[in-house]
mmCIF file as Biopython writes it, N, C-alpha, C and O atoms, coordinates in Angstrom:
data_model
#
loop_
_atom_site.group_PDB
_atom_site.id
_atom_site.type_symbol
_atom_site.label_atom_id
_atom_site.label_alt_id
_atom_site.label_comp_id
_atom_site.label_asym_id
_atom_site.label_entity_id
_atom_site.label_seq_id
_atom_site.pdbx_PDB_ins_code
_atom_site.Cartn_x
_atom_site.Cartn_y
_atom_site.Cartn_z
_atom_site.occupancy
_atom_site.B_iso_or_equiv
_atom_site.auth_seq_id
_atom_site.auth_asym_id
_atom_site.pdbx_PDB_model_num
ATOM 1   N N  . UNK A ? 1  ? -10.195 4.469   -12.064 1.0 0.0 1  A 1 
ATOM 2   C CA . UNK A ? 1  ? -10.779 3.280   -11.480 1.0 0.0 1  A 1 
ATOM 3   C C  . UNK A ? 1  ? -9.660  2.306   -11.096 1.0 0.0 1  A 1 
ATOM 4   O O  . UNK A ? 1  ? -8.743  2.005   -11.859 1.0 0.0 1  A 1 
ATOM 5   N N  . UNK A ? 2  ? -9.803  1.863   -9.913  1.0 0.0 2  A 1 
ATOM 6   C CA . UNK A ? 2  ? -8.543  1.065   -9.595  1.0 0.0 2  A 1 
ATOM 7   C C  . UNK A ? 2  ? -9.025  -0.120  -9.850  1.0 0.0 2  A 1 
ATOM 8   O O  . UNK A ? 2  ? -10.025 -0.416  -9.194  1.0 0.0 2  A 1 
ATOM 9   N N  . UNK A ? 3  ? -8.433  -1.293  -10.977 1.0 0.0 3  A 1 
ATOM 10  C CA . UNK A ? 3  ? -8.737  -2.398  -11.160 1.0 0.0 3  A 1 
ATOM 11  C C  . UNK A ? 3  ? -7.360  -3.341  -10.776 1.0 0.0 3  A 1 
ATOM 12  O O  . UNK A ? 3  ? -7.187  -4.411  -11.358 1.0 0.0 3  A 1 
ATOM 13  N N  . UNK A ? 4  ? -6.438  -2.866  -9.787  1.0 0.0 4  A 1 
ATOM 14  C CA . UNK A ? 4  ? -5.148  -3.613  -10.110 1.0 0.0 4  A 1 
ATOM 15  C C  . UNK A ? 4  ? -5.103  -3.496  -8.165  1.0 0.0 4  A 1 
ATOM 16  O O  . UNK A ? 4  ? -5.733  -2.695  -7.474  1.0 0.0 4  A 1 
ATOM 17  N N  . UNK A ? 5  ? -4.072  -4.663  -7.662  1.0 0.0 5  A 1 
ATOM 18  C CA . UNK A ? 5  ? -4.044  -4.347  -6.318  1.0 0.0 5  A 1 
ATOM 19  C C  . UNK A ? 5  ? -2.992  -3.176  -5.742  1.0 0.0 5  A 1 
ATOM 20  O O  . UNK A ? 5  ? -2.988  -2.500  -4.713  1.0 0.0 5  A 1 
ATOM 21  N N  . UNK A ? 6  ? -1.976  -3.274  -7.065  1.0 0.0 6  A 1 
ATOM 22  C CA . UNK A ? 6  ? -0.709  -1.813  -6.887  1.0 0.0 6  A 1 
ATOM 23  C C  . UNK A ? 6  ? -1.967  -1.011  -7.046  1.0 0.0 6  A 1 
ATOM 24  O O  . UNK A ? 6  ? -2.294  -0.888  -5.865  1.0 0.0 6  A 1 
ATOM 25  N N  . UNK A ? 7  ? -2.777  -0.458  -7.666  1.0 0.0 7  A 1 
ATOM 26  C CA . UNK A ? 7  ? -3.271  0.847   -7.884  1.0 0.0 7  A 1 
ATOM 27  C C  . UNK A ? 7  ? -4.228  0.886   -6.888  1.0 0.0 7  A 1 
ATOM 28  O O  . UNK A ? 7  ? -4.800  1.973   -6.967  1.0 0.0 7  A 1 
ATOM 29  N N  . UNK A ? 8  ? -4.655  0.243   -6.025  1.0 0.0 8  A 1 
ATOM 30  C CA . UNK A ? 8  ? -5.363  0.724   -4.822  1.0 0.0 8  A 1 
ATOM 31  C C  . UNK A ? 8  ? -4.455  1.070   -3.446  1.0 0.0 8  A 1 
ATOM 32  O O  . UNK A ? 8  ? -4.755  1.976   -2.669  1.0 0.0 8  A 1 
ATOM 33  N N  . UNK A ? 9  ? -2.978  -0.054  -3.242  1.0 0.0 9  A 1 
ATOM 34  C CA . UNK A ? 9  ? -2.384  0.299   -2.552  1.0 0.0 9  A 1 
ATOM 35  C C  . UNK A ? 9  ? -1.716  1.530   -2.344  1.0 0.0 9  A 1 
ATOM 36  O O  . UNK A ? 9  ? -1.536  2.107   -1.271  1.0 0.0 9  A 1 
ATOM 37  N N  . UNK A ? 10 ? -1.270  1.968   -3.798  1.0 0.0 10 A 1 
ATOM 38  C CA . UNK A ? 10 ? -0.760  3.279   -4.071  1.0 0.0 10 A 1 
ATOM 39  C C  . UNK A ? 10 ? -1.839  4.423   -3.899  1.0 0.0 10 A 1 
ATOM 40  O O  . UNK A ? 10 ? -1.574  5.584   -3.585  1.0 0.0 10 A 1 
ATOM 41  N N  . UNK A ? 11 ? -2.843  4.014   -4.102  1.0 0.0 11 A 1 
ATOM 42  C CA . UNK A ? 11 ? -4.098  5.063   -3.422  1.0 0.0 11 A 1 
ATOM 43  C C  . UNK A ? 11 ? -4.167  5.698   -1.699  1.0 0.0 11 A 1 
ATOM 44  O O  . UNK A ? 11 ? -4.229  6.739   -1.046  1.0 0.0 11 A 1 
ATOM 45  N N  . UNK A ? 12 ? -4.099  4.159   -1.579  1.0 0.0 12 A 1 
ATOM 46  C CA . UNK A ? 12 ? -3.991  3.936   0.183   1.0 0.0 12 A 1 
ATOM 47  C C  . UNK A ? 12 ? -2.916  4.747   0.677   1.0 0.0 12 A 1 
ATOM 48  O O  . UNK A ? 12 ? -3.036  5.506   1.639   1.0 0.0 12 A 1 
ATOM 49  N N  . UNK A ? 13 ? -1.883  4.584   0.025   1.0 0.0 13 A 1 
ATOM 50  C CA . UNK A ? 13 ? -0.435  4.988   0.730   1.0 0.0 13 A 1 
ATOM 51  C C  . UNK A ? 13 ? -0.684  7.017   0.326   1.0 0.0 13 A 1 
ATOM 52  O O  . UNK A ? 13 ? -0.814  7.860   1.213   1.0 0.0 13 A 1 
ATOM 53  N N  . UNK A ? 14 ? -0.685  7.266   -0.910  1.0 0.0 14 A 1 
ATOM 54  C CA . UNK A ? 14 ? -1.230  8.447   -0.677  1.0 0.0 14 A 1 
ATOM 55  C C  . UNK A ? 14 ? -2.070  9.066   0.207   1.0 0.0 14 A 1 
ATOM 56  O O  . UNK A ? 14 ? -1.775  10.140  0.733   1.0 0.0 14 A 1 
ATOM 57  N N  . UNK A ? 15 ? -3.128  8.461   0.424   1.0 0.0 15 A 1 
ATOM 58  C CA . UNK A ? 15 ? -4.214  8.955   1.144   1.0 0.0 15 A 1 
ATOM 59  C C  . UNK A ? 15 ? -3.439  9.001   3.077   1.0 0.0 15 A 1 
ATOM 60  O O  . UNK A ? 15 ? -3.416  10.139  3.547   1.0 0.0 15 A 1 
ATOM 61  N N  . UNK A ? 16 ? -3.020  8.126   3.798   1.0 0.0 16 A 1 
ATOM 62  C CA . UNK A ? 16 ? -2.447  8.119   4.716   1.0 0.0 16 A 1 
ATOM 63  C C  . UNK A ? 16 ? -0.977  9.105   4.835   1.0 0.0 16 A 1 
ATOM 64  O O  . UNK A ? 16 ? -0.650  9.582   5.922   1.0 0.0 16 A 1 
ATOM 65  N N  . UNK A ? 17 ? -0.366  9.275   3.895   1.0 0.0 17 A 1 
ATOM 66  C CA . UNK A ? 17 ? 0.808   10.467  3.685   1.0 0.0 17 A 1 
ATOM 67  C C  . UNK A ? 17 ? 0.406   11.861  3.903   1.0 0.0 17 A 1 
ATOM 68  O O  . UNK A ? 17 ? 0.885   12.647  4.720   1.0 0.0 17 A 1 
ATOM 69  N N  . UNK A ? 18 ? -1.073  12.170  2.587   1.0 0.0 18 A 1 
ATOM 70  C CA . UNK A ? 18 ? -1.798  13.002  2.291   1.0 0.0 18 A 1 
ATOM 71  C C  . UNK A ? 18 ? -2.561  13.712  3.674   1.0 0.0 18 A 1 
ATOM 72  O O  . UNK A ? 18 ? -2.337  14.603  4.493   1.0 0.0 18 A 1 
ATOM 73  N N  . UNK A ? 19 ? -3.594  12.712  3.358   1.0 0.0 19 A 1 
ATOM 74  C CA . UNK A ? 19 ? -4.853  12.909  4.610   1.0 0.0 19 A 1 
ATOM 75  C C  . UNK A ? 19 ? -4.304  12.543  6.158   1.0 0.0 19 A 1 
ATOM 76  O O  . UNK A ? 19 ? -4.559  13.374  7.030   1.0 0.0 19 A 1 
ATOM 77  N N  . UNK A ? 20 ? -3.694  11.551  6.464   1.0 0.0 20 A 1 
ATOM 78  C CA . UNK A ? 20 ? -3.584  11.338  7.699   1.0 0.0 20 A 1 
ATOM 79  C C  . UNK A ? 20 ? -2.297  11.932  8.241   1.0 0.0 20 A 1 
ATOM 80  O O  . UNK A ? 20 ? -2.298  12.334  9.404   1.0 0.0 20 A 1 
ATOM 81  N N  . UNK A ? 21 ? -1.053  12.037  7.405   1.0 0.0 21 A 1 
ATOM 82  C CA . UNK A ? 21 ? 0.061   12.589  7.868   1.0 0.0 21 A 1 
ATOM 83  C C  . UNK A ? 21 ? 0.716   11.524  8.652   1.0 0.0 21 A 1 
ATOM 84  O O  . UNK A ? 21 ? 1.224   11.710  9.758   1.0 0.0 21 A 1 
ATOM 85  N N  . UNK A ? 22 ? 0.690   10.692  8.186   1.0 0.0 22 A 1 
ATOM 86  C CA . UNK A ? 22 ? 1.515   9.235   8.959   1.0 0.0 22 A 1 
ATOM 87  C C  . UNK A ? 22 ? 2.560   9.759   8.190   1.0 0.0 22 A 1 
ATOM 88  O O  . UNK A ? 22 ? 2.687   10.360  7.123   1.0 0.0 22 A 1 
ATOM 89  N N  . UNK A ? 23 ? 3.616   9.116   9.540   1.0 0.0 23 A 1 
ATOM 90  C CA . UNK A ? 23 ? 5.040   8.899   9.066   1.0 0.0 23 A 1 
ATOM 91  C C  . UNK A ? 23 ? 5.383   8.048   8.663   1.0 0.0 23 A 1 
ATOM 92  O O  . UNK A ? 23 ? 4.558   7.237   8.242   1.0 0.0 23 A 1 
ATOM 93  N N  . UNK A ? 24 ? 6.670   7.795   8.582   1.0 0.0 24 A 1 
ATOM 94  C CA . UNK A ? 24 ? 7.625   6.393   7.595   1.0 0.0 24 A 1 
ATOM 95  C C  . UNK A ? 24 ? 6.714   5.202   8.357   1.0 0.0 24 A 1 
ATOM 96  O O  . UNK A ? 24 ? 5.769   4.631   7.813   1.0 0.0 24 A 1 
ATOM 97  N N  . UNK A ? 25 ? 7.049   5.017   9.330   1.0 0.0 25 A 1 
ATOM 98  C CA . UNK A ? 25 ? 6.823   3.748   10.096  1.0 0.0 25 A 1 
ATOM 99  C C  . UNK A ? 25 ? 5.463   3.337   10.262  1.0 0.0 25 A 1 
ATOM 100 O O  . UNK A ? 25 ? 5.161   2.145   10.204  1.0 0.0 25 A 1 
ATOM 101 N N  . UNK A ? 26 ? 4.335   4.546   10.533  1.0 0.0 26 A 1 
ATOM 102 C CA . UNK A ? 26 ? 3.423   4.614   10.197  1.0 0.0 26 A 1 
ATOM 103 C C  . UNK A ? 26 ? 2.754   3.457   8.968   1.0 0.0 26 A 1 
ATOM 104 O O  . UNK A ? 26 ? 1.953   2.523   8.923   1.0 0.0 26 A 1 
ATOM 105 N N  . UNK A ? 27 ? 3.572   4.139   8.159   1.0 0.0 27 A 1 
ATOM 106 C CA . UNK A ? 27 ? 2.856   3.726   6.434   1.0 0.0 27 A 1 
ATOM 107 C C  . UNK A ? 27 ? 3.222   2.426   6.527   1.0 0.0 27 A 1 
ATOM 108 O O  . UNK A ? 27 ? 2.504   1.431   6.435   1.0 0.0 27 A 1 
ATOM 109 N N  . UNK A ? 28 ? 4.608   2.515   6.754   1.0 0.0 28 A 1 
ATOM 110 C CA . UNK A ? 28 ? 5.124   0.654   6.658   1.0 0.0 28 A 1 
ATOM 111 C C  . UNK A ? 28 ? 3.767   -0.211  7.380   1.0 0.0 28 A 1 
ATOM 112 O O  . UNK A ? 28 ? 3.021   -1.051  6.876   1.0 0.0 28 A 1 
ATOM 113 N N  . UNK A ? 29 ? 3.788   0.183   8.310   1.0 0.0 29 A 1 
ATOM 114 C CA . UNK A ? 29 ? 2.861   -0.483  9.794   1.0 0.0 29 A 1 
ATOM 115 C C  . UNK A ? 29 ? 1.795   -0.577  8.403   1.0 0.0 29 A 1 
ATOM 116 O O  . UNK A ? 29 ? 1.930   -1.528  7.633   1.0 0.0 29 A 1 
ATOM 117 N N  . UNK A ? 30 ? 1.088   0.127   8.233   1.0 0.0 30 A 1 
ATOM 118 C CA . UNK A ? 30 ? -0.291  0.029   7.155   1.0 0.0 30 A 1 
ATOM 119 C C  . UNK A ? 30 ? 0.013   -0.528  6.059   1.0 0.0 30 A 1 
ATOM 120 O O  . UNK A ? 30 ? -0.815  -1.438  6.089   1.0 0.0 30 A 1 
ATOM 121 N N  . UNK A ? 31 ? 0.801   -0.736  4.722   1.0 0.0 31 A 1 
ATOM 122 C CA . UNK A ? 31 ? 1.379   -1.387  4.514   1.0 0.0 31 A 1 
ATOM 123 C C  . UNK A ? 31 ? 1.468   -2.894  4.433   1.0 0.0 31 A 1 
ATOM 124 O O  . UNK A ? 31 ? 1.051   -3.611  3.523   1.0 0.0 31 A 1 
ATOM 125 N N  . UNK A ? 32 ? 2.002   -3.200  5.397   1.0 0.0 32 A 1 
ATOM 126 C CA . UNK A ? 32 ? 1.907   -4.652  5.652   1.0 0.0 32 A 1 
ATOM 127 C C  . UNK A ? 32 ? 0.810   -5.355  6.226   1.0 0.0 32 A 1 
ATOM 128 O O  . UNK A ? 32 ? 0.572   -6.560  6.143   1.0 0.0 32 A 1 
ATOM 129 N N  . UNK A ? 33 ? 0.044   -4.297  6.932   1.0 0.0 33 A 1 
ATOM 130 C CA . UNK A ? 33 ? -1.661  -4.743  7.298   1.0 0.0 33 A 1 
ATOM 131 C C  . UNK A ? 33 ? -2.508  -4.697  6.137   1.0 0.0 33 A 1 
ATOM 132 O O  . UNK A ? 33 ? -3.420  -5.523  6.143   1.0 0.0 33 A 1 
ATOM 133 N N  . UNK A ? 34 ? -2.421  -3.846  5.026   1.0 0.0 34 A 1 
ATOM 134 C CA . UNK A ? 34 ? -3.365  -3.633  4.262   1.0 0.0 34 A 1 
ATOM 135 C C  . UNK A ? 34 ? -3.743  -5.139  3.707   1.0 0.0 34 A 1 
ATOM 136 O O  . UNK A ? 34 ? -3.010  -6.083  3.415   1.0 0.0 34 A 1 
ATOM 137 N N  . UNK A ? 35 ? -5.407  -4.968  3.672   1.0 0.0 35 A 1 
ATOM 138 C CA . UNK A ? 35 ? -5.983  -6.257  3.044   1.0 0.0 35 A 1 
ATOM 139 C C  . UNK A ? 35 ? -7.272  -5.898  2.088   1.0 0.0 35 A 1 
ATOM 140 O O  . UNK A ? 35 ? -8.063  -5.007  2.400   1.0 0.0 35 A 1 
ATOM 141 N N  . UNK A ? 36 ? -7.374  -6.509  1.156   1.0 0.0 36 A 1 
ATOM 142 C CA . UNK A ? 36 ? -8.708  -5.883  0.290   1.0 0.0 36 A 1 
ATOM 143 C C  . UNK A ? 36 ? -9.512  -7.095  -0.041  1.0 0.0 36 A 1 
ATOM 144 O O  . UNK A ? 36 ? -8.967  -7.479  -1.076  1.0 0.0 36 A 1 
ATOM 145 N N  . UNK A ? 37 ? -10.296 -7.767  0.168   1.0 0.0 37 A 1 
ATOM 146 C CA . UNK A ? 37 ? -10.962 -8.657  -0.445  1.0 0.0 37 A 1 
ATOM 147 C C  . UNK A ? 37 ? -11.331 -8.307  -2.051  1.0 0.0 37 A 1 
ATOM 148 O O  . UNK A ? 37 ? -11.882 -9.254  -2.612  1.0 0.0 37 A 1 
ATOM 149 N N  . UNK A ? 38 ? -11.148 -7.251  -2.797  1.0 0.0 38 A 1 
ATOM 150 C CA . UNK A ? 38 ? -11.297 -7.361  -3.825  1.0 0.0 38 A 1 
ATOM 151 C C  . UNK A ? 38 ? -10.129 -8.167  -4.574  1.0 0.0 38 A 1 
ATOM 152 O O  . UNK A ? 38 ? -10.382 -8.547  -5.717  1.0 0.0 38 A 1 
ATOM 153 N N  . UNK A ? 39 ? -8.773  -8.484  -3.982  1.0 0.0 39 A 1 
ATOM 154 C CA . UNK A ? 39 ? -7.588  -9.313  -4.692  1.0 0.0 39 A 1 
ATOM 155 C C  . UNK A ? 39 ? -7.475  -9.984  -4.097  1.0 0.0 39 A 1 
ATOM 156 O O  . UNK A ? 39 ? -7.740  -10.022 -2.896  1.0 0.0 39 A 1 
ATOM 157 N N  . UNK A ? 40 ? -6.864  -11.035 -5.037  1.0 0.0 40 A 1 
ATOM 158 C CA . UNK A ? 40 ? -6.267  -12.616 -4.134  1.0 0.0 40 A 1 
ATOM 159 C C  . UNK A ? 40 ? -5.247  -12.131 -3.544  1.0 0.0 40 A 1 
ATOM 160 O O  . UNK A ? 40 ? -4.629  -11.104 -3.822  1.0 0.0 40 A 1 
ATOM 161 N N  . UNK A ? 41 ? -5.041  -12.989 -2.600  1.0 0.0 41 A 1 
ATOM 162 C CA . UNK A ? 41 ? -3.636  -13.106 -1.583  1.0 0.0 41 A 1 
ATOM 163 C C  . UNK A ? 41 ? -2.782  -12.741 -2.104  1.0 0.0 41 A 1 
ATOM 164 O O  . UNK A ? 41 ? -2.138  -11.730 -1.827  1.0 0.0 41 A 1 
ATOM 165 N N  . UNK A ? 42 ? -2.483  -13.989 -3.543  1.0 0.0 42 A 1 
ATOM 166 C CA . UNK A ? 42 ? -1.441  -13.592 -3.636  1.0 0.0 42 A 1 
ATOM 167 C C  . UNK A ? 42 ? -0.457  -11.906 -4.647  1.0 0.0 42 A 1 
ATOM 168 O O  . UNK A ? 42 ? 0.645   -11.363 -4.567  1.0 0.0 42 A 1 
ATOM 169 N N  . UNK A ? 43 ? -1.475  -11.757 -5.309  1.0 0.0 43 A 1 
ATOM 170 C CA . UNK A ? 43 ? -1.806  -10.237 -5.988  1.0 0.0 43 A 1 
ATOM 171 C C  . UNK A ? 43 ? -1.828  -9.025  -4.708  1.0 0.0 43 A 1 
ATOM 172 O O  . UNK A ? 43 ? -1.432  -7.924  -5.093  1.0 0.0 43 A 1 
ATOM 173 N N  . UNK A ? 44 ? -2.152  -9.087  -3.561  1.0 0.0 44 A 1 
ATOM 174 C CA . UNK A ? 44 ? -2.199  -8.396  -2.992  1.0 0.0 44 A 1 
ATOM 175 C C  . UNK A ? 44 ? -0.761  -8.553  -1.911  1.0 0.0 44 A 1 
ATOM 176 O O  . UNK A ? 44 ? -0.466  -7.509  -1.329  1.0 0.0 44 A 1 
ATOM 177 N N  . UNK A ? 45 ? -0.221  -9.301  -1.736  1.0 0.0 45 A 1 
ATOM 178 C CA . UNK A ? 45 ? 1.629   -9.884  -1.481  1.0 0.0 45 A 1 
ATOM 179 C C  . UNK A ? 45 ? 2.397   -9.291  -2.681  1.0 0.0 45 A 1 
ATOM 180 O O  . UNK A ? 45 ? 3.451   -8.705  -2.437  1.0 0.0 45 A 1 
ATOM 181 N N  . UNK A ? 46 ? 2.133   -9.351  -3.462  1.0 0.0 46 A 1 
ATOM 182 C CA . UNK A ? 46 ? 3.105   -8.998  -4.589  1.0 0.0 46 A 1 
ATOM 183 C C  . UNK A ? 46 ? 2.454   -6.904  -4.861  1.0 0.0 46 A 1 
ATOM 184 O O  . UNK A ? 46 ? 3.113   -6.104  -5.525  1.0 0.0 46 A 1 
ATOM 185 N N  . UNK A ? 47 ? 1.719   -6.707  -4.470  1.0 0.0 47 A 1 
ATOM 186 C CA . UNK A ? 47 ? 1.620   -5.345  -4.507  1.0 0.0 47 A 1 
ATOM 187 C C  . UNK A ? 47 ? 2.492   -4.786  -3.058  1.0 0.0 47 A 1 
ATOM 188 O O  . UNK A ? 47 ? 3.230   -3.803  -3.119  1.0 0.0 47 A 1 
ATOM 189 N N  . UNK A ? 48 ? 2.327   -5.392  -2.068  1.0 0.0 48 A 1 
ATOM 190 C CA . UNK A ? 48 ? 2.829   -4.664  -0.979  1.0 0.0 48 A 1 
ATOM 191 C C  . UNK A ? 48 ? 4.712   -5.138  -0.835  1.0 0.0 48 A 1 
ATOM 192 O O  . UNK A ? 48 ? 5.539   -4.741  -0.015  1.0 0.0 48 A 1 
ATOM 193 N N  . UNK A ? 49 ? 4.811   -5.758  -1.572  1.0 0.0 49 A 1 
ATOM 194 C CA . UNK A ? 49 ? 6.022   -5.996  -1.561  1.0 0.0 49 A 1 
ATOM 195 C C  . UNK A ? 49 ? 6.526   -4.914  -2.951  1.0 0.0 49 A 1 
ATOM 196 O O  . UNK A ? 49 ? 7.652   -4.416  -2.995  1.0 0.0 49 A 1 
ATOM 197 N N  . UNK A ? 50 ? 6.021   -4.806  -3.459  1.0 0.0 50 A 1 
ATOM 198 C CA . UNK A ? 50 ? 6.477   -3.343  -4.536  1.0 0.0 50 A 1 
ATOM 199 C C  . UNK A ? 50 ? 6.657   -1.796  -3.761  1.0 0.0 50 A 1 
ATOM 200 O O  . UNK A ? 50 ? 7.612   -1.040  -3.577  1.0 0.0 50 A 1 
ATOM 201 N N  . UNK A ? 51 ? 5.852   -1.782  -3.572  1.0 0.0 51 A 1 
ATOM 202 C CA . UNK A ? 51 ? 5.155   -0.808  -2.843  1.0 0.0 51 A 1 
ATOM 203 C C  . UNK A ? 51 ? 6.190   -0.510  -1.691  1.0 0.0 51 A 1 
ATOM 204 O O  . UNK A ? 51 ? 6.506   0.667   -1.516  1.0 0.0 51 A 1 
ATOM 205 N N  . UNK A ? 52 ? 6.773   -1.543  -0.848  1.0 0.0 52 A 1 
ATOM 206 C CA . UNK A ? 52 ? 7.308   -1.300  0.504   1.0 0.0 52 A 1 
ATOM 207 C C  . UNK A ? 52 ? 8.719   -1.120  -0.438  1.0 0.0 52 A 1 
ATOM 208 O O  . UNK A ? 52 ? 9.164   0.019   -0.293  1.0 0.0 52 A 1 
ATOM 209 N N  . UNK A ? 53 ? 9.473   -1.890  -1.297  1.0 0.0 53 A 1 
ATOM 210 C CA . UNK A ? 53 ? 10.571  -1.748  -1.737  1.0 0.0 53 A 1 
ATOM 211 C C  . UNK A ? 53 ? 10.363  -0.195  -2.588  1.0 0.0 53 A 1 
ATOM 212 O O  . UNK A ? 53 ? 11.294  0.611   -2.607  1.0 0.0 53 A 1 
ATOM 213 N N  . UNK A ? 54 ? 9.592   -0.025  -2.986  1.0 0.0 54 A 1 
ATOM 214 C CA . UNK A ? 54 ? 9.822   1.544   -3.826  1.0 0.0 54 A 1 
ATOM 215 C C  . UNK A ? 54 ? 9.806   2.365   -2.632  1.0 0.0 54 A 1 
ATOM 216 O O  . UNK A ? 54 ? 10.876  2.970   -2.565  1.0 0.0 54 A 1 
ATOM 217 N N  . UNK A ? 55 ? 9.084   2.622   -1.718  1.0 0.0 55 A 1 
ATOM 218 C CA . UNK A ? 55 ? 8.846   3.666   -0.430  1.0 0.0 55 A 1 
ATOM 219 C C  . UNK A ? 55 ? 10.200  3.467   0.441   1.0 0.0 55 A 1 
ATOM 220 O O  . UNK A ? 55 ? 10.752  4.479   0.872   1.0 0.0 55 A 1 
ATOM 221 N N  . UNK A ? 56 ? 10.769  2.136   0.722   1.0 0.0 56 A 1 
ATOM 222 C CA . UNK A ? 56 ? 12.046  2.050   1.434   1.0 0.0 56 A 1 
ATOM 223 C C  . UNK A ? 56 ? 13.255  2.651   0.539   1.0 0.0 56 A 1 
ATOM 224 O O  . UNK A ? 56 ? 14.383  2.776   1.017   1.0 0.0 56 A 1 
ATOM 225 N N  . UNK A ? 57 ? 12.910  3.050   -0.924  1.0 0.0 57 A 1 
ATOM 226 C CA . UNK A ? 57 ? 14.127  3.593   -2.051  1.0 0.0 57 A 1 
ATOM 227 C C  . UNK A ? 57 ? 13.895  5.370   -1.664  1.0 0.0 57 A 1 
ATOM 228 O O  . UNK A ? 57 ? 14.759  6.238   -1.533  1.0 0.0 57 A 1 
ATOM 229 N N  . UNK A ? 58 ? 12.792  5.448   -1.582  1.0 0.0 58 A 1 
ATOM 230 C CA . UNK A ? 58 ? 12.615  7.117   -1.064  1.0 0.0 58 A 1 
ATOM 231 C C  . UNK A ? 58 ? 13.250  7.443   0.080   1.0 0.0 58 A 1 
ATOM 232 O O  . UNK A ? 58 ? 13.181  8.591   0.519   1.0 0.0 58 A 1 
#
């Protein structure tokens, strides 16, 4: 159950790698669009900024 905004983004980013076969730039592009009304702003800024710095270390 994803109760955290990292653990849905990290869902997301799988699922588009996985299922859609997006590339690097791709994901980034999604990434920085992703929005969930289930988290605040700012919880959901601080997930995609994890998220983009761990994927830019790969």
């Amino acid at each position: 159950m994803e109760l955290t905004a990292i653990a849905s983004l990290k869902r997301n980013v799988k699922f588009w790698i996985e299922r859609c076969g997006c590339n690097d730039k791709q994901i980034i592009a999604n990434i920085k669009g992703w929005y969930n009304f289930a988290y605040s702003p700012s919880e959901q800024e601080k997930a995609k900024e994890e998220i983009l710095k761990s994927f830019m270390k790969d």
